[in-house]
C-alpha positions as CSV (number, residue, x, y, z in Angstrom):
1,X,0.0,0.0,0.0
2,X,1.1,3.7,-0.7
3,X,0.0,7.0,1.0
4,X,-2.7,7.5,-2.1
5,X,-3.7,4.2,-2.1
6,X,-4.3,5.0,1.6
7,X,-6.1,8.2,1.1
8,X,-8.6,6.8,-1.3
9,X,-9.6,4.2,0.9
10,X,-10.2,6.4,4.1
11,X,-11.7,9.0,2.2
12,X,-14.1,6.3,0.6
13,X,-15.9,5.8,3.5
14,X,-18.8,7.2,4.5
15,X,-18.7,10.9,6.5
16,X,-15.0,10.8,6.6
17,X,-12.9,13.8,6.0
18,X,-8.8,14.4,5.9
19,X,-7.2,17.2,8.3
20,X,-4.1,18.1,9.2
21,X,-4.6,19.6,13.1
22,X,-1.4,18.3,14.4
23,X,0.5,20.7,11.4
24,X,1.2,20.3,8.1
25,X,3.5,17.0,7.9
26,X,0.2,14.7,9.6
27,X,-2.3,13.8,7.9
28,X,-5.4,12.6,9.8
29,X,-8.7,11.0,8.8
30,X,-12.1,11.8,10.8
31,X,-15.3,9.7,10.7
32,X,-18.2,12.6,11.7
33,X,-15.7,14.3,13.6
34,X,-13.9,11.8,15.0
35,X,-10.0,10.3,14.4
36,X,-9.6,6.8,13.1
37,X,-6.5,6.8,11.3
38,X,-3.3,9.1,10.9
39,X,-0.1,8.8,8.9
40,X,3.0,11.5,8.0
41,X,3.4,12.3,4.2
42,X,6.5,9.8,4.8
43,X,4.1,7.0,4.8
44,X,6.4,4.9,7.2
45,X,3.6,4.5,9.5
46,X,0.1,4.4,10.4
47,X,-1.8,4.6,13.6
48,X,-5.0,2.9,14.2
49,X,-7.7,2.5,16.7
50,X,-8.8,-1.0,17.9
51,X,-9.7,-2.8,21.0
52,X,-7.4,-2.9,23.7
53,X,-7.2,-6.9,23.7
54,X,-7.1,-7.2,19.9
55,X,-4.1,-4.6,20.2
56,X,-2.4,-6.8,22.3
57,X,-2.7,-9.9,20.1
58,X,-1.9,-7.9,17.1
59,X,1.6,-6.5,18.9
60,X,2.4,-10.2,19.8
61,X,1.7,-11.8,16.0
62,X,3.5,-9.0,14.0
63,X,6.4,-7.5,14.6
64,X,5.5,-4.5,12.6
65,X,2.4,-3.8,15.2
66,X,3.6,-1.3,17.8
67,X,1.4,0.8,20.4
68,X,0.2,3.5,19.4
69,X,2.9,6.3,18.6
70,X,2.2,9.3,20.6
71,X,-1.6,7.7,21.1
72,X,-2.9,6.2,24.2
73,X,-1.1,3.0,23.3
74,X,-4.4,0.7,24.9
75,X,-6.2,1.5,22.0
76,X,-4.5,2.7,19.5
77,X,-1.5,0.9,17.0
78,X,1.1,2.3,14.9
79,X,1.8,-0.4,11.9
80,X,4.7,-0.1,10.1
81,X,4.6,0.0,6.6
82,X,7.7,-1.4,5.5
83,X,6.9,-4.4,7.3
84,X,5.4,-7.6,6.4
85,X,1.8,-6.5,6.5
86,X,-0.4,-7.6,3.7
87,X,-2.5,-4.7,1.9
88,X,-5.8,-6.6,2.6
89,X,-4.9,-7.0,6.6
90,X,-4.4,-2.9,6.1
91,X,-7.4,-2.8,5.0
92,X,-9.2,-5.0,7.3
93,X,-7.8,-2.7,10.3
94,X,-8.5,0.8,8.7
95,X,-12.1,-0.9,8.4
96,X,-12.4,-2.1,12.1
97,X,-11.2,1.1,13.2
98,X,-13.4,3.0,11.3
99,X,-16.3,0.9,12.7
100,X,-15.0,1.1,16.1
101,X,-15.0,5.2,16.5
102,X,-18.2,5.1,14.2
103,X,-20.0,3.0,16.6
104,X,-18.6,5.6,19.8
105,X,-20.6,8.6,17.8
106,X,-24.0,9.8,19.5
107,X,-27.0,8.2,18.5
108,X,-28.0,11.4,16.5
109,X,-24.4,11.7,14.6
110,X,-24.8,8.1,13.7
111,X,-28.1,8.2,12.3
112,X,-26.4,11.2,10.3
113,X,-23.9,9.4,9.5
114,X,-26.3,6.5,8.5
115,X,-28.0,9.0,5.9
116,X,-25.2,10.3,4.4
């Protein structure tokens, strides 16, 4: 995977938009509001949200799986790319990340969300 490869996918989901509030070298991807994913324009690495025991397995079966890099590390990995992560497990985790903070919206921002 490469950092437009990456981009199109986040931004292909549904209410999600790409910021840079941490300055102009990160860029960040928002479900209603809300982070799931981040990565530099260096595209060595990607953070992602997940739950705190599936982080844990994650870390222990890939060596590329690290907590989360300047995150709060229980729920949230930093994967690096150069490792020997498959393109369709990326996938797989932007996608359970994405679900995970889009389940954590309010009841009204999902059903927004939902009608988008």
């Amino acid at each position: 995977m490469n950092l437009e490869i990456f981009r199109e996918y986040c931004l292909s989901k549904k209410g999600v938009t790409e910021e840079l509030p941490f300055g102009p070298d990160t860029l960040v991807y928002k479900v209603m509001g809300k982070m799931f994913a981040l990565t530099g324009f260096d595209f060595l690495s990607i953070n992602l949200k997940n739950l705190p025991e599936k982080n844990q397995e994650l870390r222990a079966e890939y060596a590329s799986v690290l907590p989360g890099y300047h995150m709060h590390k229980q729920h949230w990995n930093t994967v690096n790319i150069g490792g020997n992560i498959k393109d369709a497990l990326l996938r797989e985790w932007i996608d359970e990340s994405y679900e995970i903070v889009a389940s954590s919206l309010t009841k009204k921002i999902q059903e927004e969300l939902k009608n988008l």
